[in-house]
PDB file of N, CA, C and O in Angstrom:
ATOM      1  N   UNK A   1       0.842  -1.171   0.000  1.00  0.00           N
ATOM      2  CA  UNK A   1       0.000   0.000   0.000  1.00  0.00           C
ATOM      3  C   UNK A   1       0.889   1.236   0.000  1.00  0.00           C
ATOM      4  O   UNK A   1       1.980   1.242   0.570  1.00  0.00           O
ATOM      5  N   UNK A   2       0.285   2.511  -0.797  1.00  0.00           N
ATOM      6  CA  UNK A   2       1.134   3.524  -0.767  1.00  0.00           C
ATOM      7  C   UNK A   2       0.754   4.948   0.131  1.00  0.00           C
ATOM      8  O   UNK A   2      -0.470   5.075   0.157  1.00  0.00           O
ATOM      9  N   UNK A   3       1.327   5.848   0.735  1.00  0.00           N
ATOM     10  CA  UNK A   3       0.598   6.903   1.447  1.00  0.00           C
ATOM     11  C   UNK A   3       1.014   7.996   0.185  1.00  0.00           C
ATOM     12  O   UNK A   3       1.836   7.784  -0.706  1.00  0.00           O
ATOM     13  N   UNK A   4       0.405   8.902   0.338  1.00  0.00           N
ATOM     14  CA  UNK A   4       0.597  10.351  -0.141  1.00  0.00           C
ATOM     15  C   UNK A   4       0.738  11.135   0.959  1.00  0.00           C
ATOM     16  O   UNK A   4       0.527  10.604   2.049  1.00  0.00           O
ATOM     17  N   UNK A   5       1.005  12.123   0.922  1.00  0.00           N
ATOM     18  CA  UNK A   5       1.536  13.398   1.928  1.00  0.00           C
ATOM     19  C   UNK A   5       1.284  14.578   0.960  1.00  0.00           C
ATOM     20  O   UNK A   5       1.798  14.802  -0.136  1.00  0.00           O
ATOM     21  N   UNK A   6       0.185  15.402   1.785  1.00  0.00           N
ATOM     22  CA  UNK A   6       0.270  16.269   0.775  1.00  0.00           C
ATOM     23  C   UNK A   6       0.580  17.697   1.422  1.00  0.00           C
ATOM     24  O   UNK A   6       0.126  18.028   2.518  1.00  0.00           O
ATOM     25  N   UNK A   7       1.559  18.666   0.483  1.00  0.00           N
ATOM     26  CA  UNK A   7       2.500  19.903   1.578  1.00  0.00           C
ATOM     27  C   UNK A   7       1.602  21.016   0.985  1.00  0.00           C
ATOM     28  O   UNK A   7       0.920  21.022  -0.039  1.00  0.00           O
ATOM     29  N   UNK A   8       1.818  22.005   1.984  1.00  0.00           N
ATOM     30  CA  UNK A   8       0.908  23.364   1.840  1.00  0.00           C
ATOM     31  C   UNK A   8       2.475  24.181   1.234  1.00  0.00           C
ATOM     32  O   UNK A   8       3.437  24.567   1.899  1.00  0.00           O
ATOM     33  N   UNK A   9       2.318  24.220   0.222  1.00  0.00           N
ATOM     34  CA  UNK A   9       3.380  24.968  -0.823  1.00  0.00           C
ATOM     35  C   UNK A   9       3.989  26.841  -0.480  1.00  0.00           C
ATOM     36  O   UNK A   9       4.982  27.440  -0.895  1.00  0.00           O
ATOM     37  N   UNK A  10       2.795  27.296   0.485  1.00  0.00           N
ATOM     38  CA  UNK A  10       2.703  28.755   0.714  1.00  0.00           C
ATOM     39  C   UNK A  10       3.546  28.634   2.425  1.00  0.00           C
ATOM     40  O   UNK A  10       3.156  28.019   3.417  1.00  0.00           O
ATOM     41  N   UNK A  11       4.995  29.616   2.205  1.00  0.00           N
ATOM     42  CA  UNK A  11       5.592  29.934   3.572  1.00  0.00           C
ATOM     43  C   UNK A  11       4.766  30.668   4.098  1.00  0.00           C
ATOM     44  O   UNK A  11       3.764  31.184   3.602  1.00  0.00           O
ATOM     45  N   UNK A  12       5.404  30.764   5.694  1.00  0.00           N
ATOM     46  CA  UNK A  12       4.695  32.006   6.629  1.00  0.00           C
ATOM     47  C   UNK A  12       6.112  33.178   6.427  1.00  0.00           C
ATOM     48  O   UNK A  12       7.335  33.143   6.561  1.00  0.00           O
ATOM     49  N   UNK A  13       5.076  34.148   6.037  1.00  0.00           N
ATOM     50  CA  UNK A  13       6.073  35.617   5.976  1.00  0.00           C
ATOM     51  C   UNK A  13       6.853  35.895   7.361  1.00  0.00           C
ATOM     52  O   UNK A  13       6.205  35.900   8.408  1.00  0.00           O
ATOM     53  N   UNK A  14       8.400  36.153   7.367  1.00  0.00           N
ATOM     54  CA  UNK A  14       8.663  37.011   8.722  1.00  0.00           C
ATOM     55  C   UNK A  14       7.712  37.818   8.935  1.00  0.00           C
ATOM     56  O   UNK A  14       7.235  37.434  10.003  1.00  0.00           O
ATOM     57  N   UNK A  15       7.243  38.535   8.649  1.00  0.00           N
ATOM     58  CA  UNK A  15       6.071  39.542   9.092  1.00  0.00           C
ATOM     59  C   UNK A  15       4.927  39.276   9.676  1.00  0.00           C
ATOM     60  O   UNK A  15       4.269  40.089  10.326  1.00  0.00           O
ATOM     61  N   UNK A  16       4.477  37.461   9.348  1.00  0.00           N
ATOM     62  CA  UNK A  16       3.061  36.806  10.056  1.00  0.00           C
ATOM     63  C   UNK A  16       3.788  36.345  11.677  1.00  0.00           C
ATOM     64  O   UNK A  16       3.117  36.368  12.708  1.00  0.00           O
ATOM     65  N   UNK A  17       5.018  36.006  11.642  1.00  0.00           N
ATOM     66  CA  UNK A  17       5.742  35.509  12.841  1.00  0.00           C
ATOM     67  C   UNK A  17       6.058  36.251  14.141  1.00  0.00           C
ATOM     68  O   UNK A  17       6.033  35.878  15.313  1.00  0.00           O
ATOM     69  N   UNK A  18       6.467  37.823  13.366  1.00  0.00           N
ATOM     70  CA  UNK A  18       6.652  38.814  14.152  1.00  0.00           C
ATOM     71  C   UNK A  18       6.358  39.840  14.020  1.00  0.00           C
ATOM     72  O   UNK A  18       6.257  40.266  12.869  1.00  0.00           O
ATOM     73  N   UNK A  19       6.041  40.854  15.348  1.00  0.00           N
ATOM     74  CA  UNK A  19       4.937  41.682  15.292  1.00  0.00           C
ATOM     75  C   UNK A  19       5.942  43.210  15.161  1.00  0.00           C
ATOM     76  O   UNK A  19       7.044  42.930  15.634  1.00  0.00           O
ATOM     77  N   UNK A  20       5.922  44.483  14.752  1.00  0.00           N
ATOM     78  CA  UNK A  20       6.894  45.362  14.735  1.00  0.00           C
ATOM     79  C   UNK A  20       5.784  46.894  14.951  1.00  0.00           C
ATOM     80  O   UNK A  20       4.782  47.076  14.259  1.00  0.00           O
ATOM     81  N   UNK A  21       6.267  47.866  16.066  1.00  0.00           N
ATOM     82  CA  UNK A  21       5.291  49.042  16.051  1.00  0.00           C
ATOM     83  C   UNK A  21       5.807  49.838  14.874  1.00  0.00           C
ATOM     84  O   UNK A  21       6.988  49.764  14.533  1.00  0.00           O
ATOM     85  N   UNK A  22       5.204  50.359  14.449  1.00  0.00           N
ATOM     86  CA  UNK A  22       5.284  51.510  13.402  1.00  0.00           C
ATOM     87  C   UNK A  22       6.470  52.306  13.624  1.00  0.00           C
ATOM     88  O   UNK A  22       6.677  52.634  14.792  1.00  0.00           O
ATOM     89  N   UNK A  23       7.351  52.712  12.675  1.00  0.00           N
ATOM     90  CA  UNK A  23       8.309  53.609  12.720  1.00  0.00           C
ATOM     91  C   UNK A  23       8.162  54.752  13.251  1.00  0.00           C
ATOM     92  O   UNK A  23       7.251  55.158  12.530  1.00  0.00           O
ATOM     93  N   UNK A  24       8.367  55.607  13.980  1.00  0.00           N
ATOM     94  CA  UNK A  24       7.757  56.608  14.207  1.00  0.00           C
ATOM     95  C   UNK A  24       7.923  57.860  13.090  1.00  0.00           C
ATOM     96  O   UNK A  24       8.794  57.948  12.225  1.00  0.00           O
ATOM     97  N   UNK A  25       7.164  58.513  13.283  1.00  0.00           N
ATOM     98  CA  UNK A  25       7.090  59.424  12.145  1.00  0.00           C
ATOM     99  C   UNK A  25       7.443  61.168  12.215  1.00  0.00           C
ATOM    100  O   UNK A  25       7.534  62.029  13.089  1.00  0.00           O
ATOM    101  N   UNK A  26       7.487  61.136  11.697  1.00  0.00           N
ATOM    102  CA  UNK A  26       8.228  63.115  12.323  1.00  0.00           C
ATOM    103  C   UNK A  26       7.526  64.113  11.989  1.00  0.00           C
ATOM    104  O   UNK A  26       7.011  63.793  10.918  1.00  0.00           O
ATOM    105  N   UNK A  27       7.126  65.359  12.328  1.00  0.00           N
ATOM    106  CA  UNK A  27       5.890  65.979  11.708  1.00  0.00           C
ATOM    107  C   UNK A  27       6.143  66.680  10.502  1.00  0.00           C
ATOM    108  O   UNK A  27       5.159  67.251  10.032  1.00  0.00           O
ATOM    109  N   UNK A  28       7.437  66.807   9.746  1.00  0.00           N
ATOM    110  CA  UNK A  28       7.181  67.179   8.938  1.00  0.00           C
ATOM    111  C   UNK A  28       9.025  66.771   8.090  1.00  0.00           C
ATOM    112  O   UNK A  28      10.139  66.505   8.541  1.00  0.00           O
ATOM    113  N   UNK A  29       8.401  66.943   6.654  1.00  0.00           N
ATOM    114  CA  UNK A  29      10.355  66.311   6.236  1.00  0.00           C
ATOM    115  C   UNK A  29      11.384  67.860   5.987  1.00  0.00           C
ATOM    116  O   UNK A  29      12.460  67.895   5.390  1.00  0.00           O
ATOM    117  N   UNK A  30      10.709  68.970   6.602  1.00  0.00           N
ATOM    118  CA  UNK A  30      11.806  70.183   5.631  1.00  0.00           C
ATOM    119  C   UNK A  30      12.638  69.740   6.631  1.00  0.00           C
ATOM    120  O   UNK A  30      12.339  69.195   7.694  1.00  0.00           O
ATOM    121  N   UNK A  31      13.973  70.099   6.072  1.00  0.00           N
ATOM    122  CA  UNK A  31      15.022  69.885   6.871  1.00  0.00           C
ATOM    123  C   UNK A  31      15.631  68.579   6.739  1.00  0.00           C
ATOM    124  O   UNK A  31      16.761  68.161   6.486  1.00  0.00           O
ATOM    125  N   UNK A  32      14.545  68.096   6.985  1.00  0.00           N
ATOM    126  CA  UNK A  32      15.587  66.571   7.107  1.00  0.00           C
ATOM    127  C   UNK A  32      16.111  65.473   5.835  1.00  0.00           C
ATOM    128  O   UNK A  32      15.916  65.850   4.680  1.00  0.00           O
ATOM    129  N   UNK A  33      16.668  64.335   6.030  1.00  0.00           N
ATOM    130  CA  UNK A  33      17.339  63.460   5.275  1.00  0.00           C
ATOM    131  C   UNK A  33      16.526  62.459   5.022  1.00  0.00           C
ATOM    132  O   UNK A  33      16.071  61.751   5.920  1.00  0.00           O
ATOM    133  N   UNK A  34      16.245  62.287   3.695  1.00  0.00           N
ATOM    134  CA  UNK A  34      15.336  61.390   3.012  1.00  0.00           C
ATOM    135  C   UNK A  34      15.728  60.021   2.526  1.00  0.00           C
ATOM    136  O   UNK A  34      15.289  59.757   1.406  1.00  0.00           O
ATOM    137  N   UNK A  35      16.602  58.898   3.225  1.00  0.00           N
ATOM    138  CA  UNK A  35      17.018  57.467   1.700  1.00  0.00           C
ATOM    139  C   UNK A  35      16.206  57.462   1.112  1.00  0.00           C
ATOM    140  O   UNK A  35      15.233  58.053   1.581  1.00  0.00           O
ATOM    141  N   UNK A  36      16.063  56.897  -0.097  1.00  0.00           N
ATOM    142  CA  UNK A  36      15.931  56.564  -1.226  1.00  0.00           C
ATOM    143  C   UNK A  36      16.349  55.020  -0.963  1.00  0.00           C
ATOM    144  O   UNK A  36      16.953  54.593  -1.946  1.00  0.00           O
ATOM    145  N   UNK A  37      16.247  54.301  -0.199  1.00  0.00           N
ATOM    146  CA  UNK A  37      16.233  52.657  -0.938  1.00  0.00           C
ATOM    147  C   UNK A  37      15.888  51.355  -1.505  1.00  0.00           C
ATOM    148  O   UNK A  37      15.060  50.545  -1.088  1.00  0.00           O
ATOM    149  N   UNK A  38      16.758  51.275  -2.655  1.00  0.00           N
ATOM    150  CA  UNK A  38      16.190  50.463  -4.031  1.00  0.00           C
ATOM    151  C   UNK A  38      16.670  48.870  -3.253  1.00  0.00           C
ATOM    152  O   UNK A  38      17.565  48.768  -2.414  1.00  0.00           O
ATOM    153  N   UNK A  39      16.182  48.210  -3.559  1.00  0.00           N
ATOM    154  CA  UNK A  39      16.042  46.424  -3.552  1.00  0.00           C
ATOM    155  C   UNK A  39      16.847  45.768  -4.732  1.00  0.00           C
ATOM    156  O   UNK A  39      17.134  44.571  -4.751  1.00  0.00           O
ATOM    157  N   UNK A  40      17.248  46.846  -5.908  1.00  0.00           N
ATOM    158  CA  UNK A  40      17.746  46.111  -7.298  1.00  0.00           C
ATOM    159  C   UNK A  40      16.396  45.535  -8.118  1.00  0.00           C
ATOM    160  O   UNK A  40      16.697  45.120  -9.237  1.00  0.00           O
ATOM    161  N   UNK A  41      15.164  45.441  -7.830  1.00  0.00           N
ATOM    162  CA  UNK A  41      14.379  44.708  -8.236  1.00  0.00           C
ATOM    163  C   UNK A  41      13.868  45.412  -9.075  1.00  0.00           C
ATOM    164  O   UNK A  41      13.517  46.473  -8.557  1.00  0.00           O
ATOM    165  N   UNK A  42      13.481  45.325 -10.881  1.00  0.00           N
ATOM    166  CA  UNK A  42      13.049  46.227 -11.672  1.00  0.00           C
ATOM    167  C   UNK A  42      11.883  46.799 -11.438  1.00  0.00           C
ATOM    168  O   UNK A  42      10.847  46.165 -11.242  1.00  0.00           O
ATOM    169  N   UNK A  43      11.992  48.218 -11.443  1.00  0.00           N
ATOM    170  CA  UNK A  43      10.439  48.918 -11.454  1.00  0.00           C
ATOM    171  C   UNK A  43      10.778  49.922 -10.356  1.00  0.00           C
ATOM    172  O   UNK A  43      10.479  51.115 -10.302  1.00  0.00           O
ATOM    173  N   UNK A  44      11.565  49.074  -9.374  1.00  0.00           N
ATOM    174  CA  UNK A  44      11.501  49.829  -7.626  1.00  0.00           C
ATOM    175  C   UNK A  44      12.061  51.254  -8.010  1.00  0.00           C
ATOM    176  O   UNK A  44      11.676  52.323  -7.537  1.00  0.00           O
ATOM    177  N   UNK A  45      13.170  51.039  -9.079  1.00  0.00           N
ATOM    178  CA  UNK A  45      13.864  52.760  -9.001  1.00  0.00           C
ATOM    179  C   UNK A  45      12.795  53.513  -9.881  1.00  0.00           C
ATOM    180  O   UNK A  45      12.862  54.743  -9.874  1.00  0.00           O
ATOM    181  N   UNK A  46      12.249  53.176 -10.302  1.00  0.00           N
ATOM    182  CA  UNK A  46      10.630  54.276 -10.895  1.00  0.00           C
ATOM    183  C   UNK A  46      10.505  55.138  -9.695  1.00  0.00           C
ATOM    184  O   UNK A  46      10.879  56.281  -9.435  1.00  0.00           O
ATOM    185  N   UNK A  47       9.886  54.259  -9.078  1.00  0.00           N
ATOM    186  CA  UNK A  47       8.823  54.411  -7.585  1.00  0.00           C
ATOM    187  C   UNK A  47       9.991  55.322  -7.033  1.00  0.00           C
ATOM    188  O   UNK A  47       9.645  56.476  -6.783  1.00  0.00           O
ATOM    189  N   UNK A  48      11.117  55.050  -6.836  1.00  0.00           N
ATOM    190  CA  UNK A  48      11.745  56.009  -5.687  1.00  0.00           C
ATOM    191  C   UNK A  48      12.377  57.272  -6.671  1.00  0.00           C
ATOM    192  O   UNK A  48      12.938  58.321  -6.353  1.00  0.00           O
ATOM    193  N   UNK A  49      12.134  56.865  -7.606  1.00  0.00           N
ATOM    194  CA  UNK A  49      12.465  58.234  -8.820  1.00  0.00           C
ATOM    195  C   UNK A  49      11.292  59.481  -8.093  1.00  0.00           C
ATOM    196  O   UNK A  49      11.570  60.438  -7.371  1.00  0.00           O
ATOM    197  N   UNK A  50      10.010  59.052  -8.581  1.00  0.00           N
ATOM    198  CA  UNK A  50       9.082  59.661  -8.515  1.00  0.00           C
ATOM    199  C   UNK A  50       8.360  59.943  -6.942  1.00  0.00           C
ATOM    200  O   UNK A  50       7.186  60.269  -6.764  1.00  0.00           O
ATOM    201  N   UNK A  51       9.132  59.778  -6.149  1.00  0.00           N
ATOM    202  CA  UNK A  51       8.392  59.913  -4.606  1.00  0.00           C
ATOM    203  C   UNK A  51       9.520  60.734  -4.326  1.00  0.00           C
ATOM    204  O   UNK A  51       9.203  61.775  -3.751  1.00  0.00           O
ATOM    205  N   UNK A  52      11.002  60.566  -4.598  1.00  0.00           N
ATOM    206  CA  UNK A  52      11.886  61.508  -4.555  1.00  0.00           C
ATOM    207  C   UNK A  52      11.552  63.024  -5.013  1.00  0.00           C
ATOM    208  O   UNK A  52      11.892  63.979  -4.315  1.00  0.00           O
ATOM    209  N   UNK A  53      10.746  63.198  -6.441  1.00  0.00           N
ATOM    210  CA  UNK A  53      10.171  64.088  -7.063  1.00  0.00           C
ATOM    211  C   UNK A  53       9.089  64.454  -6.558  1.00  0.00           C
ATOM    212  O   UNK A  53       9.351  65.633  -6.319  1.00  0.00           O
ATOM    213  N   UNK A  54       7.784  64.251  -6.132  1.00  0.00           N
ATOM    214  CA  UNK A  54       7.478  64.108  -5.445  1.00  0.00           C
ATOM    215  C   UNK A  54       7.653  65.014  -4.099  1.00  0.00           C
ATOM    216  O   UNK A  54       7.412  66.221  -4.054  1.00  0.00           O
ATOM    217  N   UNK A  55       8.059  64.317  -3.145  1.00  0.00           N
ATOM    218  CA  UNK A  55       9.160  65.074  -1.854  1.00  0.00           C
ATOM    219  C   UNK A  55       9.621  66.485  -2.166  1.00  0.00           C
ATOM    220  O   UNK A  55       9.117  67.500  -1.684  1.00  0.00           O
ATOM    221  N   UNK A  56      10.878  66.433  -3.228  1.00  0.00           N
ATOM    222  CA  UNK A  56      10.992  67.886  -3.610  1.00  0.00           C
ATOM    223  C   UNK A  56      10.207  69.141  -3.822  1.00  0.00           C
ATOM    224  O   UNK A  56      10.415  70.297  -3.454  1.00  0.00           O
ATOM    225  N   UNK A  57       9.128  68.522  -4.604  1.00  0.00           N
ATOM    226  CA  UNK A  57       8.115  69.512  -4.950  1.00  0.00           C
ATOM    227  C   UNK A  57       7.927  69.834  -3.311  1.00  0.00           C
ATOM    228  O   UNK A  57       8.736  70.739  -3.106  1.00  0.00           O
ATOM    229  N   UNK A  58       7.423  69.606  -2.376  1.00  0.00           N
ATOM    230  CA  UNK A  58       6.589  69.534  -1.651  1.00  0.00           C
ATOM    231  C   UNK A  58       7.336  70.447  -0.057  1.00  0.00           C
ATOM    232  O   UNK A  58       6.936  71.363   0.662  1.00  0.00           O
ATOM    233  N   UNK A  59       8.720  69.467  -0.094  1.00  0.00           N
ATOM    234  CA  UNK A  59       9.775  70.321   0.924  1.00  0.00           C
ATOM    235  C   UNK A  59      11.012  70.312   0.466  1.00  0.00           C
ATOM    236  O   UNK A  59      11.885  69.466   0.278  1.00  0.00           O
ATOM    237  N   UNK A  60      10.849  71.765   0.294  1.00  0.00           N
ATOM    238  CA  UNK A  60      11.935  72.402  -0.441  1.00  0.00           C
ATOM    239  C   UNK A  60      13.267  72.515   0.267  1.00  0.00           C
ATOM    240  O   UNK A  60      14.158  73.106  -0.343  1.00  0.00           O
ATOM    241  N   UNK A  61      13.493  72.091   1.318  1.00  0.00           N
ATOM    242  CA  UNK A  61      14.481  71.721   2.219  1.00  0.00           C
ATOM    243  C   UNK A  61      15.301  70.262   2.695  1.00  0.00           C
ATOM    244  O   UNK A  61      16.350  70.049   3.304  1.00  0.00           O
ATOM    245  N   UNK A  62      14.438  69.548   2.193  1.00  0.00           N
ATOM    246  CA  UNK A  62      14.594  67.951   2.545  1.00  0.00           C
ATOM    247  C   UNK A  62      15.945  68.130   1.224  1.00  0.00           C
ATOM    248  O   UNK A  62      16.134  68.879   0.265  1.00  0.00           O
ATOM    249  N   UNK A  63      16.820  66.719   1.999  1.00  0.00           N
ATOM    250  CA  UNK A  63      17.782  66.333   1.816  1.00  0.00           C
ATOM    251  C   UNK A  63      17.326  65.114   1.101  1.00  0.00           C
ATOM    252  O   UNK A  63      16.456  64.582   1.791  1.00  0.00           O
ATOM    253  N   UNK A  64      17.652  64.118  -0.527  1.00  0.00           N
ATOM    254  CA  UNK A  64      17.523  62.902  -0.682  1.00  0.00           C
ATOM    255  C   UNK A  64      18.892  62.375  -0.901  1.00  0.00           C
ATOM    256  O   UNK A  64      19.781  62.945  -1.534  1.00  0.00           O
ATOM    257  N   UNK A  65      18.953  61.434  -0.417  1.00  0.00           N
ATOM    258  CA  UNK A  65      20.109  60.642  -0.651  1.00  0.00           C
ATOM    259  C   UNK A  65      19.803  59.245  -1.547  1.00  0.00           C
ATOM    260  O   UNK A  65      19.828  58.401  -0.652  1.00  0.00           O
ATOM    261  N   UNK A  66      19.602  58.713  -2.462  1.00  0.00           N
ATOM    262  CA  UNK A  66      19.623  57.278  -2.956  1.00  0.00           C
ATOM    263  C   UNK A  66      20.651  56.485  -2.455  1.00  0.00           C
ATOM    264  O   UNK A  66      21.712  57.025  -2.139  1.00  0.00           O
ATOM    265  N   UNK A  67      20.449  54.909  -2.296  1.00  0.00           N
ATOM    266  CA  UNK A  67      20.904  53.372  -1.692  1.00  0.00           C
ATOM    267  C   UNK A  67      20.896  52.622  -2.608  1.00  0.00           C
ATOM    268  O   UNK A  67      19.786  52.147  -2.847  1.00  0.00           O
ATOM    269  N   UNK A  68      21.721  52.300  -3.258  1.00  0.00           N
ATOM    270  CA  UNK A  68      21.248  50.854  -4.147  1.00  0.00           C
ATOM    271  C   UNK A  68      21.703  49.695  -3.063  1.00  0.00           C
ATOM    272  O   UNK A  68      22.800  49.299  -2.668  1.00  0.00           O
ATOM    273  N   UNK A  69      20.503  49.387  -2.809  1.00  0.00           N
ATOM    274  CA  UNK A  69      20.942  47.483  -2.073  1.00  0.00           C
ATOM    275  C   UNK A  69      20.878  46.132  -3.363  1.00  0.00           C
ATOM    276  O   UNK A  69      21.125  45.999  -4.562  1.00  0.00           O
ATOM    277  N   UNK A  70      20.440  45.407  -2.339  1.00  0.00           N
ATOM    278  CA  UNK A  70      19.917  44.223  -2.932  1.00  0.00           C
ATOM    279  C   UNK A  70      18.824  43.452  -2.685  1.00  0.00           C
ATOM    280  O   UNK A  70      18.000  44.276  -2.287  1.00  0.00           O
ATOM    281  N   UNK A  71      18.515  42.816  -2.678  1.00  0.00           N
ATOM    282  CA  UNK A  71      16.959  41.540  -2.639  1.00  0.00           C
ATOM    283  C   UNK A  71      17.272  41.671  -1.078  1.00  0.00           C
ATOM    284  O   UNK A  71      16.611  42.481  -0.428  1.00  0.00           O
ATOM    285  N   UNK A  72      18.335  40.844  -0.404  1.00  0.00           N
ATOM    286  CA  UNK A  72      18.513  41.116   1.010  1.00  0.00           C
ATOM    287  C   UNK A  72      19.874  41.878   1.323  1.00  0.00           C
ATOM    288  O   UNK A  72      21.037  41.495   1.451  1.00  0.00           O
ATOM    289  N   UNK A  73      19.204  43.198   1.399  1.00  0.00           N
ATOM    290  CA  UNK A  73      20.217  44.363   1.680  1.00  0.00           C
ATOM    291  C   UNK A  73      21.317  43.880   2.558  1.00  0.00           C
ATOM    292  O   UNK A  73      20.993  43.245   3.561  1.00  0.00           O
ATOM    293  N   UNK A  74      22.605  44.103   2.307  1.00  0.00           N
ATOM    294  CA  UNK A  74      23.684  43.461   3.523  1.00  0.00           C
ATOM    295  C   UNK A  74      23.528  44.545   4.533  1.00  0.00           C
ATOM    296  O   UNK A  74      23.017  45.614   4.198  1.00  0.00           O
ATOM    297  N   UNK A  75      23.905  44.349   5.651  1.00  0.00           N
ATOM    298  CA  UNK A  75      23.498  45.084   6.880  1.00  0.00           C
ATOM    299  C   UNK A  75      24.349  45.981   7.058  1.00  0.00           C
ATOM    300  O   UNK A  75      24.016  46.868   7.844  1.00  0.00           O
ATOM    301  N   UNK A  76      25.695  46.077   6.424  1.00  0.00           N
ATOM    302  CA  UNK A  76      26.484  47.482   6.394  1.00  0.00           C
ATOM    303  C   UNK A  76      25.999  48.447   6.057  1.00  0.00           C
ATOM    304  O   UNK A  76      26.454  49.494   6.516  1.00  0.00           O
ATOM    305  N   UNK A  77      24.774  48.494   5.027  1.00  0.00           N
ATOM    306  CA  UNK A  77      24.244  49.319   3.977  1.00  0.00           C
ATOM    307  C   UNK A  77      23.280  49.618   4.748  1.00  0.00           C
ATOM    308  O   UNK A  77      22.973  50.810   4.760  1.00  0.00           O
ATOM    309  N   UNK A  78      22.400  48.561   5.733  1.00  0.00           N
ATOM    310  CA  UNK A  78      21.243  49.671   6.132  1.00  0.00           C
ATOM    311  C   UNK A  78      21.831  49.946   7.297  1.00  0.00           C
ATOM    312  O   UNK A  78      21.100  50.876   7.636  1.00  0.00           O
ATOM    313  N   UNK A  79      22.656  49.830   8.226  1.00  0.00           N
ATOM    314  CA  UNK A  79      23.370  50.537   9.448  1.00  0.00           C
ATOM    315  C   UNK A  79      23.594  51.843   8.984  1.00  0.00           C
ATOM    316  O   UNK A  79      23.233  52.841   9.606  1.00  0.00           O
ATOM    317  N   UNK A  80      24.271  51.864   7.740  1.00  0.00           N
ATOM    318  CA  UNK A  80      24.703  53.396   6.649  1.00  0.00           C
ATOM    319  C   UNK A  80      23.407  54.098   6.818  1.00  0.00           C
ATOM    320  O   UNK A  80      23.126  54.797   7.792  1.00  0.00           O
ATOM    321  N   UNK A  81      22.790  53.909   6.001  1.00  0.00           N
ATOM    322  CA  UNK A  81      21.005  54.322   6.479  1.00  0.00           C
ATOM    323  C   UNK A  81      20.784  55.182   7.166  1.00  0.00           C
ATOM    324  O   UNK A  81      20.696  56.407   7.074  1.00  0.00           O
ATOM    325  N   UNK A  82      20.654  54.153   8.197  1.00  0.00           N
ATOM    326  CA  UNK A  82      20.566  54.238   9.584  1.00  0.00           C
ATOM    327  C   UNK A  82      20.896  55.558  10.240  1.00  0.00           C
ATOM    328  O   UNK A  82      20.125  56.325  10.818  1.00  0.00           O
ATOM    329  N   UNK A  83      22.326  55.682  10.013  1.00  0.00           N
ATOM    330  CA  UNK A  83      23.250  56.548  10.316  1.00  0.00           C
ATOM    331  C   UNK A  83      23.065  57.929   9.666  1.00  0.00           C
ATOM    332  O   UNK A  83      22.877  59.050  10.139  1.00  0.00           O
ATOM    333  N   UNK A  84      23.191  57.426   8.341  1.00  0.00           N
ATOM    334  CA  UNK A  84      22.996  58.719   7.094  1.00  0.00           C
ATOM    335  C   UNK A  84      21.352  59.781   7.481  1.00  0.00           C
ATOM    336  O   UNK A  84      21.189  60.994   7.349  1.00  0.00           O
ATOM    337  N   UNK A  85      20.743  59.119   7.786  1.00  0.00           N
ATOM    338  CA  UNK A  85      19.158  59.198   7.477  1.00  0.00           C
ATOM    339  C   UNK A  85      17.821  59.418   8.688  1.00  0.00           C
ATOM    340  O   UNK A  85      17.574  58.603   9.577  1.00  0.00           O
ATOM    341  N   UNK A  86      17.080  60.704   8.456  1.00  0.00           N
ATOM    342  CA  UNK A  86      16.074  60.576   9.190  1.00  0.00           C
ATOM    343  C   UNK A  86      14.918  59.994   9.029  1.00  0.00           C
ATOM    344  O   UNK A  86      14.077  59.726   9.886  1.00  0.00           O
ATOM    345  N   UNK A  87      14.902  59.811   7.935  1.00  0.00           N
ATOM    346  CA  UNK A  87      13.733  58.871   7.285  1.00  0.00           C
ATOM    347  C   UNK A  87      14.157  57.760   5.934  1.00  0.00           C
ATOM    348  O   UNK A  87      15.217  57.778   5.309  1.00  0.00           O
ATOM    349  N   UNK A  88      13.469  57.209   5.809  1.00  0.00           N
ATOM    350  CA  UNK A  88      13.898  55.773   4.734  1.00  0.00           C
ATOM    351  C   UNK A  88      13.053  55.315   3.954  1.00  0.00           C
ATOM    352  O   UNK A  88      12.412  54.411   4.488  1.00  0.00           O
ATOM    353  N   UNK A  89      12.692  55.574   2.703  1.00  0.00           N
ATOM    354  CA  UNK A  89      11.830  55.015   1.905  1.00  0.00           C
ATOM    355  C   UNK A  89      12.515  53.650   1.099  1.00  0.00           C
ATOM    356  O   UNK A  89      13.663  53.447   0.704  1.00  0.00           O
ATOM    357  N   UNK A  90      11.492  52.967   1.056  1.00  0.00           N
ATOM    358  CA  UNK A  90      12.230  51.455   0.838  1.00  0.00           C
ATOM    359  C   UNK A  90      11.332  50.971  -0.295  1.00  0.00           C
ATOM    360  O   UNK A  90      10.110  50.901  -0.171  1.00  0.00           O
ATOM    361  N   UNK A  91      12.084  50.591  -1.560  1.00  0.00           N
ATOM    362  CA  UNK A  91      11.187  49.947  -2.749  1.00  0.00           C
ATOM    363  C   UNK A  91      11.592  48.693  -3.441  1.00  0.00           C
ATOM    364  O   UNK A  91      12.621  48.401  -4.050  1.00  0.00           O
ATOM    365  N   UNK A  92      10.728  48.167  -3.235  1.00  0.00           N
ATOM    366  CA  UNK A  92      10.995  47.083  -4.695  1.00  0.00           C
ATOM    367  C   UNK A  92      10.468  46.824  -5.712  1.00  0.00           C
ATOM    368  O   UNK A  92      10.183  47.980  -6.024  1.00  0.00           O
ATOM    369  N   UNK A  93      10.090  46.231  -6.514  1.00  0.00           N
ATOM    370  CA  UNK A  93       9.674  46.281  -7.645  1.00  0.00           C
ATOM    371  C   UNK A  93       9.026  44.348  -8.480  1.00  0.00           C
ATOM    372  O   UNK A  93       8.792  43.292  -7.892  1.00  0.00           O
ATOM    373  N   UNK A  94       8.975  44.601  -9.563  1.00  0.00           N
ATOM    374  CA  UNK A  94       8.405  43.348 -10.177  1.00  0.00           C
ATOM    375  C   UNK A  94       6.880  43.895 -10.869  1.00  0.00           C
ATOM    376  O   UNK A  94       6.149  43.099 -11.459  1.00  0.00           O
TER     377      UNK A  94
END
């Protein structure tokens, strides 16, 4: 006699596993330092093209800086961030 086993093909996201509060947010961006970071994934540098543009229009004081990472950013790069940055816009694409 034979068994079958049958697998549920769909992972659980880090994100269903663990719970994270909201970044906090600042009341406003003049002045401050904007990343820009891309994933490498096509499309994402559109999106941070145009939110960069975007931003400008809007506060004429904000600082943008662009990041090129990767799929999983190495952690030197977002410590840099980190460091560089009061705020962080993060894109990917597909």
């Amino acid at each position: 006699m034979f068994g079958l086993e049958v697998l549920n093909p769909v992972a659980v996201s880090q994100g269903e596993l663990e719970k994270y509060a909201p970044a906090p947010r600042p009341d406003t961006l003049n002045g401050k330092t904007v990343g820009l970071l891309w994933n490498s994934k096509r499309g994402g540098e559109v999106a941070l093209a145009k939110a960069g543009e975007l931003l400008q229009s809007r506060f004429r004081d904000a600082k943008l800086v662009r990041y090129d990472g990767s799929v999983h950013c190495e952690t030197e790069l977002l410590k840099q961030v980190k460091k560089d940055c009061d705020v962080v816009i993060g894109s990917t694409g597909d």
